[in-house]
C-alpha positions as CSV (number, residue, x, y, z in Angstrom):
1,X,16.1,6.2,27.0
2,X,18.6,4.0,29.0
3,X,20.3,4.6,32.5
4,X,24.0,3.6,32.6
5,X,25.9,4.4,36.0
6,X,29.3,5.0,35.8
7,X,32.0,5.0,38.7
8,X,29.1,6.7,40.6
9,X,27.7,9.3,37.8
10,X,24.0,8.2,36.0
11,X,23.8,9.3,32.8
12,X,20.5,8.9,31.0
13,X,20.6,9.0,26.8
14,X,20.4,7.0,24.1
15,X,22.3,3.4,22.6
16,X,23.0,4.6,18.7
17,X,25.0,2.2,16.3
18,X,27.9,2.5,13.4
19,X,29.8,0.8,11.8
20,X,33.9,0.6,12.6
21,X,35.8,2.6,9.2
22,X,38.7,-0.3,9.4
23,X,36.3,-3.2,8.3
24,X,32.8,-2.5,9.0
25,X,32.3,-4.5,12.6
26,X,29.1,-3.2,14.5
27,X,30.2,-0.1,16.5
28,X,27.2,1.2,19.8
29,X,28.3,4.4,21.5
30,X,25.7,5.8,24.3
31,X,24.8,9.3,23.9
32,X,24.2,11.4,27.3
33,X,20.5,12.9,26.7
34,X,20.3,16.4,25.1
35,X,24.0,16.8,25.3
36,X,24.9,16.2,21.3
37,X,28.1,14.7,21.0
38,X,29.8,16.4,24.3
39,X,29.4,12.6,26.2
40,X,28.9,10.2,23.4
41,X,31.6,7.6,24.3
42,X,31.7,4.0,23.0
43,X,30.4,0.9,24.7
44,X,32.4,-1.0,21.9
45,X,36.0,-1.5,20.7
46,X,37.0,-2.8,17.7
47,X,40.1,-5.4,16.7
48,X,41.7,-6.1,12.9
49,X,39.5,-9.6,12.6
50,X,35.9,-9.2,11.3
51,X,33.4,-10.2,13.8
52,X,30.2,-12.5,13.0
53,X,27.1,-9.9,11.6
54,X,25.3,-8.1,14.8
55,X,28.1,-8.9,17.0
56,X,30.1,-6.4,19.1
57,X,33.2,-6.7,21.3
58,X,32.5,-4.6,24.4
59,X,34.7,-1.9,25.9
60,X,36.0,-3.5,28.8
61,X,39.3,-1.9,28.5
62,X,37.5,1.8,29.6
63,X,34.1,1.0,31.2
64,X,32.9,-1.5,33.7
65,X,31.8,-4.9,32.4
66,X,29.1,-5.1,35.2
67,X,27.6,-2.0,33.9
68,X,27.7,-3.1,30.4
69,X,26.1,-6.2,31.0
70,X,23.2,-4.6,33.1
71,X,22.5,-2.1,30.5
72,X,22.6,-4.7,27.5
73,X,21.1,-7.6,29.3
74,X,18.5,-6.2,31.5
75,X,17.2,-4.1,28.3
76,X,17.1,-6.8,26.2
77,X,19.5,-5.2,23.8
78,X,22.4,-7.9,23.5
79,X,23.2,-11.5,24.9
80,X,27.0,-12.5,25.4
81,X,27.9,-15.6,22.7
82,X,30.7,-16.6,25.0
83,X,33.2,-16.1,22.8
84,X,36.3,-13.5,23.3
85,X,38.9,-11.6,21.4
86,X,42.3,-10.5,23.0
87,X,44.1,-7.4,22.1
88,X,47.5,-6.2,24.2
89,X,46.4,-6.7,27.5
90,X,42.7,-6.5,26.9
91,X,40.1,-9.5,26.3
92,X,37.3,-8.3,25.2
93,X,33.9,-10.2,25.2
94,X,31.5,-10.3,22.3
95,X,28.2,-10.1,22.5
96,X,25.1,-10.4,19.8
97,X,22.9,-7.4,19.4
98,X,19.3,-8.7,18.9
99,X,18.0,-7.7,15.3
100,X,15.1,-5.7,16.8
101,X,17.0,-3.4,19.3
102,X,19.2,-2.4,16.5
103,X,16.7,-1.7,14.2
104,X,15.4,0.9,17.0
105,X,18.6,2.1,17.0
106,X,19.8,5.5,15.7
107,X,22.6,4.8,13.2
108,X,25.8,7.6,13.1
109,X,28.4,7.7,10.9
């Protein structure tokens, strides 16, 4: 279980995985505990170019890069690579999802 704090409201749940429809990139939503799908929400977004296997650009359009670096870094479930991807206004940073913490992952379609 994994604590994420947003704008002032903890919600505790679970990091799951997919895979975006439009060409397969890694997809990670967080899923508030015991609440189904009412407050899944994704920590990633996805763009037309296919990214490298196990990486992810993370939502920084809709949630607060600080936050997603605490939660992904400080669990030891992704590192950034340093590179980024623009889309309209946006640039998103992409970040590699360690093999392991996937593999704990649930995976949703």
């Amino acid at each position: 279980m994994y604590t994420l704090n947003l704008y002032g409201t903890i919600f505790k749940g679970d990091i799951l995985r997919g895979k975006y429809q439009t060409n397969g990139n890694l997809a990670i939503v967080f899923r508030q505990e015991g609440e189904e799908d009412l407050y899944t929400f994704p920590l990633t977004s996805n763009v037309d170019e296919v990214l490298p296997e196990g990486c992810a650009l993370l939502d920084v359009n809709n949630l607060p890069m600080h936050e997603l670096e605490s939660l992904l870094e400080d669990n030891h479930i992704a590192e950034p690579t340093g590179d980024f991807r623009a889309s309209g206004f946006v640039i998103y940073p992409e970040y590699r999802f360690f093999p392991e913490a996937l593999e704990k992952m649930e995976f949703v379609e």
